[in-house]
N, C-alpha and C positions, 0 to 999 in steps of 0.2 A: 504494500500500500504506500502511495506517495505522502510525504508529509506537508502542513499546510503550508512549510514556507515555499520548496518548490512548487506548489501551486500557486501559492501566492507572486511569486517569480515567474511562470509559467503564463498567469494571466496578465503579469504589465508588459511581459514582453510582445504577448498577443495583441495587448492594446495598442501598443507603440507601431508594431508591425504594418495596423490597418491603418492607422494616421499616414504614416511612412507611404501608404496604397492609396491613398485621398492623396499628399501631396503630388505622387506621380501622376496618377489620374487627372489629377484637377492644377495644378501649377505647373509641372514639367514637360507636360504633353506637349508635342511638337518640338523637342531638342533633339538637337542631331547627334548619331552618336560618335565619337565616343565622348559626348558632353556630358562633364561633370553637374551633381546635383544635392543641393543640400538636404539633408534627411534627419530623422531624430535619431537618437542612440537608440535602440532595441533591447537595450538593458533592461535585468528584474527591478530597478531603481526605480519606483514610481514617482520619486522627485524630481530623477535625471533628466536634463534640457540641453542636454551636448548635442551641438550637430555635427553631423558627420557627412564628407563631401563623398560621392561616391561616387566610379563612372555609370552612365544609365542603364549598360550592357551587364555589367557585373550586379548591381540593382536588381534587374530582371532575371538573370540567373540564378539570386538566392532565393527569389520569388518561385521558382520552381518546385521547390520543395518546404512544404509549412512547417520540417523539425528546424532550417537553417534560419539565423537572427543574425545582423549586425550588429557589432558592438563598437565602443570604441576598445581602444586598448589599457586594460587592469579592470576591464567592467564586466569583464567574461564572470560565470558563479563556478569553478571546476566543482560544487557536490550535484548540478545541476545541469551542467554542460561538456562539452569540448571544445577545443578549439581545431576547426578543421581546416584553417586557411586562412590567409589575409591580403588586404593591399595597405594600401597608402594611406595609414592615418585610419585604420578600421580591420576589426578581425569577424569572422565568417565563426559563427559557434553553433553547434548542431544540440539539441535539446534531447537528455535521455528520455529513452522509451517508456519513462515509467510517468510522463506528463505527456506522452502522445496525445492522447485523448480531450487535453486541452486546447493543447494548441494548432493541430489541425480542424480543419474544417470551415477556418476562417475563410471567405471571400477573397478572393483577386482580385483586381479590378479585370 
């Protein structure tokens, strides 16, 4: 059974995720790629307001799969996550299986 804080973690980063999917949708749309775009952290930090620049290609790629979140760098949770990749100013964290259930299902745009 998961505990409440990875769920708790689990749910702000799903939050963050779909703001992150409104600002593509709705502010970024029509940039060329490989044009950079400002995003929120996807951090469990439900205070966190870091932005992070990201290319729009790479964006859309983490978007492919609803366990992968953007973080910045030191905001990853490792009892929570991995780290399974980075770029420039942002790491790529994959959410353990045991808050799948959370965090998939979310909408795309």
């Amino acid at each position: 059974m998961t505990d409440a804080r990875k769920q708790r973690i689990a749910r702000n980063e799903a939050a963050f995720r779909e703001l992150n999917n409104s600002l593509e949708a709705n502010v970024h749309r029509g940039r060329t790629q490989p044009d950079y775009a400002g995003f929120v952290c996807e951090c469990g930090d439900g205070d966190c307001d870091t932005t992070i620049r990201v290319e729009l290609d790479a964006y859309e790629a983490v978007r492919q799969d609803d366990m992968l979140f953007i973080v910045v760098p030191g905001h990853q949770a490792p009892d929570s996550e991995d780290v399974v990749d980075s770029g420039d100013g942002y790491l790529i964290v994959r959410k353990h299986e045991d808050v799948k259930d959370i965090v998939e299902g979310h909408e795309r745009p």
